[in-house]
C-alpha positions as CSV (number, residue, x, y, z in Angstrom):
1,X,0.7,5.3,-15.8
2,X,3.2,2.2,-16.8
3,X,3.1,-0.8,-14.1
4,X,6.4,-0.9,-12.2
5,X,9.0,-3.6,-12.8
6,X,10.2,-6.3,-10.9
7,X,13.8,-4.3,-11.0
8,X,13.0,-0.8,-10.4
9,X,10.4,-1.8,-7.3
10,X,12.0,-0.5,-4.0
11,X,8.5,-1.2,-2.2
12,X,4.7,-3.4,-2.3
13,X,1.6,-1.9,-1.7
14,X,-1.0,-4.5,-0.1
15,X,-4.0,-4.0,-1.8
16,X,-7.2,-4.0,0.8
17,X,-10.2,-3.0,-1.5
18,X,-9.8,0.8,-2.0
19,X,-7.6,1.0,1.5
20,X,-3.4,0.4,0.8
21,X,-0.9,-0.2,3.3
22,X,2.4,0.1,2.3
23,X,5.5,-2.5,2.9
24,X,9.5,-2.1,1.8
25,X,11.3,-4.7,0.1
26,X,13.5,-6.0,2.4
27,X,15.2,-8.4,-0.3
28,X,14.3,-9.7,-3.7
29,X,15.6,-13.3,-3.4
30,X,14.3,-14.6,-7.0
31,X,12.4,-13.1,-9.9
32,X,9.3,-14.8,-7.8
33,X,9.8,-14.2,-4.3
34,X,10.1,-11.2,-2.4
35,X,10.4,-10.2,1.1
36,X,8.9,-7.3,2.5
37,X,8.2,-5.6,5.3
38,X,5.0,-2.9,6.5
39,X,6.2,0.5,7.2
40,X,4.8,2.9,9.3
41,X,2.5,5.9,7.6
42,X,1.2,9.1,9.4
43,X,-1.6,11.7,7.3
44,X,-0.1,14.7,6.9
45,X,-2.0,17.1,10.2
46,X,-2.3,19.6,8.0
47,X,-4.8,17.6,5.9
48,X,-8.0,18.5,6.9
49,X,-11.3,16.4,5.6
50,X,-13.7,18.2,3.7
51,X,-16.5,16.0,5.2
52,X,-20.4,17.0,3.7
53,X,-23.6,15.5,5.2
54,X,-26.1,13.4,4.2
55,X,-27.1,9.9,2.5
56,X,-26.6,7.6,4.6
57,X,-23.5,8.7,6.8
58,X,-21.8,11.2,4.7
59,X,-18.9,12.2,2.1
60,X,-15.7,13.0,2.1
61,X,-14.9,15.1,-0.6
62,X,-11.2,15.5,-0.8
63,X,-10.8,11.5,0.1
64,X,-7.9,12.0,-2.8
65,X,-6.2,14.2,-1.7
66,X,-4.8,12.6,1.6
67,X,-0.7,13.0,2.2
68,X,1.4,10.4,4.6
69,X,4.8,10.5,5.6
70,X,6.2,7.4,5.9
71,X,9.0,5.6,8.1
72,X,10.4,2.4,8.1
73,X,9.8,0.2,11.1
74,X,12.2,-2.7,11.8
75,X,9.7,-4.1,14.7
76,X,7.6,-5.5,12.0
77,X,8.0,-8.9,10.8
78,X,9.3,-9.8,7.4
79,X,7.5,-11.8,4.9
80,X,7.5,-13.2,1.7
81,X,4.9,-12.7,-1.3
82,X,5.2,-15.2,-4.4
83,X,4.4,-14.2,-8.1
84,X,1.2,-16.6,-8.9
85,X,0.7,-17.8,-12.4
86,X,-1.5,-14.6,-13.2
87,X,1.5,-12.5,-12.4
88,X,0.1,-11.6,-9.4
89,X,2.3,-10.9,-6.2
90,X,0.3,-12.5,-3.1
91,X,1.3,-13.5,0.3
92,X,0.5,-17.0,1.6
93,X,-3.1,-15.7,2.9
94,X,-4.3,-15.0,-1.1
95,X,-3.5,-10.6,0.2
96,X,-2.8,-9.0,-3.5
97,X,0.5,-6.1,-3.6
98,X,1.1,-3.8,-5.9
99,X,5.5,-3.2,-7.3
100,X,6.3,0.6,-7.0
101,X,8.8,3.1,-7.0
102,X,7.3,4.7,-3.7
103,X,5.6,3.4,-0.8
104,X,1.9,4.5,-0.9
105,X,-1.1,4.4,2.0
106,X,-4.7,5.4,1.1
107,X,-7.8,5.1,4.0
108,X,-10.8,5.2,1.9
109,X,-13.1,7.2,4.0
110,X,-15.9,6.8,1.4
111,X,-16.8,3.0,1.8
């Protein structure tokens, strides 16, 4: 899978660990400074978690498998996240995003 461009990115997914939360550009107002915004994402009710027993809590087995649909939501504040010297997109707290094509939420169930 290629990395998405600065051009062809529509949205930033904030990088929490193995959780995502996803955010739409709002604007791109240089080649290092975006603005963004989180949007809202529900799981899909027919998803169902295969959940199996044991260790110390549990596993979910289809963790992978999870579907959202997602909505913008314009009560959310805007902010900016600067490319660092690594080519890194952070926000001023050090949070890592991902550039894609497509907004994209993941709750790892499994940590």
């Amino acid at each position: 899978m290629s990395k998405t461009t600065y051009e062809e990115a529509t949205h930033a997914n904030k990088l929490l660990y193995t959780d995502v939360q996803p955010y739409e550009i709002i604007e791109k107002r240089t080649a290092c400074k975006i603005l963004i915004r989180e949007m809202d994402a529900e799981l899909d009710p027919e998803w169902k978690m295969d959940f199996i027993p044991g260790g110390f809590v549990g596993h979910v087995a289809n963790n992978r498998t999870q579907q959202y649909s997602y909505t913008s939501n314009e009560s959310y504040p805007v902010k900016a996240i600067r490319l660092d010297k690594r080519g890194n997109w952070k926000d001023k707290h050090g949070n890592k995003y991902s550039l894609s094509i497509k907004p994209y939420k993941f709750y790892d169930y499994n940590f």
